[in-house]
Steps between C-alpha positions, in 0.01 A plus 500: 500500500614634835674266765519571854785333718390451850774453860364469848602920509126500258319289807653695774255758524245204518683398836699247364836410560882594338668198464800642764228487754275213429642272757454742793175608365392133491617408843370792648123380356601125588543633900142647484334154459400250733816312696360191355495543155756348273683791387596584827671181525615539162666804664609356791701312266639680316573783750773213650628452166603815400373766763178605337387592125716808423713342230169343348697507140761274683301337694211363194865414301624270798205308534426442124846403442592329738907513455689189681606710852270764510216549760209391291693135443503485906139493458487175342118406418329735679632761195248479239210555788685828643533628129137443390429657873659795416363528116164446634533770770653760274152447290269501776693811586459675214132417517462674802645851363241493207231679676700780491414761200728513162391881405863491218328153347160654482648799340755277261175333397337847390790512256565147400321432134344192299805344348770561780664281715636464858789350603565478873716287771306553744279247675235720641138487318456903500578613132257188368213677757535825379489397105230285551269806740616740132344191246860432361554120645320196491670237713430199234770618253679797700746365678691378169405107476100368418260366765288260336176695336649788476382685160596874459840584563568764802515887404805495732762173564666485885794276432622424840866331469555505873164271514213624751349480823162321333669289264543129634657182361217236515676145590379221301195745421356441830443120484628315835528123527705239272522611151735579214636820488528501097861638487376843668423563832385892496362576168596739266332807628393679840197481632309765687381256793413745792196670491608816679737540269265509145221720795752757541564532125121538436467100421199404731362291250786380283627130564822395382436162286756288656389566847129485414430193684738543765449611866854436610827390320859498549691786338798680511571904441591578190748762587864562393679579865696825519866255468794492277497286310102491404400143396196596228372127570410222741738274608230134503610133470327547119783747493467872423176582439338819404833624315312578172228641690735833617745451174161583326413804747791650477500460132181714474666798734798452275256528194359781642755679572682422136184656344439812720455825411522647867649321779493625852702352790339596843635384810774271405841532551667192296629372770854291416282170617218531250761365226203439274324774545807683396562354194119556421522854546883646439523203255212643279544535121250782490715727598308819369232472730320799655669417873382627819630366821353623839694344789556758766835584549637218293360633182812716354709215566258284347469768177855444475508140488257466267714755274770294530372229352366700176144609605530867288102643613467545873258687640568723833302708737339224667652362733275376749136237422324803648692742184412242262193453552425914508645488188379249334119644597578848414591381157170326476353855542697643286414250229124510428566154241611292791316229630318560799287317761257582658418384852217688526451665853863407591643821237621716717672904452843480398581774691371358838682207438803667420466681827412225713829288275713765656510393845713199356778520770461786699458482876196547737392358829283218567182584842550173699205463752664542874865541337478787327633546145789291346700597155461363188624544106252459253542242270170532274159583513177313430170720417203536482305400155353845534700786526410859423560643214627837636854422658513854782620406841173458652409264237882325534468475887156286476644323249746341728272482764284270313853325351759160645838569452782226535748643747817416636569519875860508670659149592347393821152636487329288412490182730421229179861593413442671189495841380244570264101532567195637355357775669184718463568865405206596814819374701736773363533767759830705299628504164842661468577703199300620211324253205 
């Protein structure tokens, strides 16, 4: 069984945020909506409170603790509203990035086999999509707890120990009016209320049973907030609720882990507030473990962390998700025994795709209508389910023509604030270097 380890460095090539620059990236997206909508209050708020959403870390820990003295006590009973505000916005937030394409995912998922599992903190829905476009996860049992007529287990689990953006805490299962609570006032499980969400992971069909006869209920995100410390509960008059729920999730990515033959950390640092994450990971008895960790420029130091604490079979050479991944499919060719999948017209050349892989952080130039051109890095590339088999220039150069890339512009280009778009490889007047 292989495991893969999942940060917010996996979902950044999806558009998605680091967790040093969620709070800008959020307010920048909360000042392109309408001056009347609530988050812009919410905003407004909290912009007098502690100058903006920099420090969102800080910021999340003040207002869920509370301390006697600090600025979130000042706020008296208008607290618990400003903090589901901001949960709430960070969600719709994320929600509005997901259009964007996940080409690393959708090649992860070429790799990923019956049997192994996912472990991620990330929020985002994009690794769930891709698995579920390659056959190898079935939203009933995949996300590591039962929704009620589920039968066949999922090729591939998505434990998600940070929660998710489509997972909701259903008060008092949506009943309103005078009526006992039963000792429990959010059940024992998320439910997938919001149709958009279950559309956009290929659910058009699928209702979830405890929202079945519901049109509208009260609910609350199931998301752990990016604070130290993390509270893995709800804090109800019933008391804490939903504490065995993630003692039991993070038992299965313990499990996992435990049990793995391969293990592959992409995208996550182990940051010093992700205490239990930590002790998941470092704290590991299986400590002979095929390793590979591919975080950027914090992957030596990471490789020698992980020594230090016993782990005695690390892999190297791959440093980044875009390495891994090129690995990981090249050994799939090399290995004719391997599970495969087929997707049909969606195989494309490996060669091409290497090629088109290779633009991953050089520099071109952007044609603006009336403006001219503006400079970008590329980030990563989306194609086209049908690329040629034959990988010359001519053939590499209509490639990205037909291709969306995920760029990255200089600060201040873009006027939403934020520094990342989708582009269309028509758009691409110059492309500096050779790939």
């Amino acid at each position: 069984m292989r495991v893969f380890v999942l940060g917010a460095g996996a979902s950044l090539h999806a558009g998605y945020p680091l967790a040093a620059q969620m709070g800008n990236r959020l307010a920048a997206w909360i000042n392109t909506l309408p001056p009347e909508h609530q988050y812009r209050s919410c905003l407004e708020q909290i912009a007098e409170l502690y100058g903006g959403l920099e420090n969102f870390e800080s910021i999340i820990a003040d207002l869920m603790t509370a301390a006697p003295g600090s600025r979130a006590a000042s706020l008296g009973v208008t607290r618990p509203y400003l903090l589901s505000d901001l949960k709430e916005a960070l969600r719709d937030h994320f929600d509005s990035i997901r259009s964007a394409p996940a080409p690393l995912y959708d090649q992860l998922a070429r790799v990923l086999r019956q049997g192994d599992v996912v472990v991620t903190f990330n929020y985002d829905l994009s690794v769930e999509r891709a698995l579920r476009v390659a056959g190898l996860w079935d939203v009933r049992k995949g996300y590591g707890f039962s929704i009620e007529g589920a039968e066949q287990p999922s090729p591939v689990e998505v434990l998600k120990l940070h929660g998710s953006t489509n997972w909701r805490a259903l008060l008092f299962g949506g009943m309103t009016g005078f009526f006992a609570g039963g000792g429990n006032s959010l059940g024992h499980r998320p439910v997938l209320f919001f149709r958009p969400d279950l559309e956009y992971l290929g659910y058009r069909d699928f209702v979830d049973p405890r929202c079945a006869c519901l049109d509208t209920a009260a609910s609350l995100p199931a998301m752990i907030m990016p604070a130290l410390p993390k509270t893995f509960h709800f804090a109800t008059t019933y008391g804490e609720e939903w504490k065995e729920f993630w003692d039991g999730l993070w038992w299965r990515g313990e499990h996992a882990i435990e049990n793995a033959d391969e293990l592959a950390v992409i995208g996550y640092s182990l940051p010093i507030a992700d205490e239990r994450a930590r002790a998941m990971l470092l704290g590991c008895a299986n400590k002979a473990v095929r390793l590979s960790i591919c975080c950027g420029k914090a992957t030596a130091s990471l490789e020698q962390e992980f020594r230090e604490h016993g782990f005695t079979n690390i892999q190297t050479g791959a440093a980044t998700f875009d390495d891994f991944v090129a690995r990981e499919t090249a050994k799939d060719c090399a290995d004719p025994g391997a599970p495969t999948h087929d997707n049909g017209p969606g195989n494309q050349s490996s060669r091409t795709l290497s090629r088109l892989n290779a633009l991953t952080g050089k520099q071109g130039l952007l044609k603006i209508r009336y403006a001219g051109e503006v400079g970008f890095t590329f980030l990563s590339v989306d194609p086209p389910t049908d690329l040629p088999t034959e990988a010359g220039d001519e053939a590499i150069q209509a490639a990205i023509t037909r291709s969306r890339f995920l760029v990255r512009f200089d600060e201040g280009i873009l006027i939403d604030g934020s520094d990342t778009r989708v582009i269309s490889g028509r758009d691409i007047s110059l492309i500096r270097g050779r790939y």
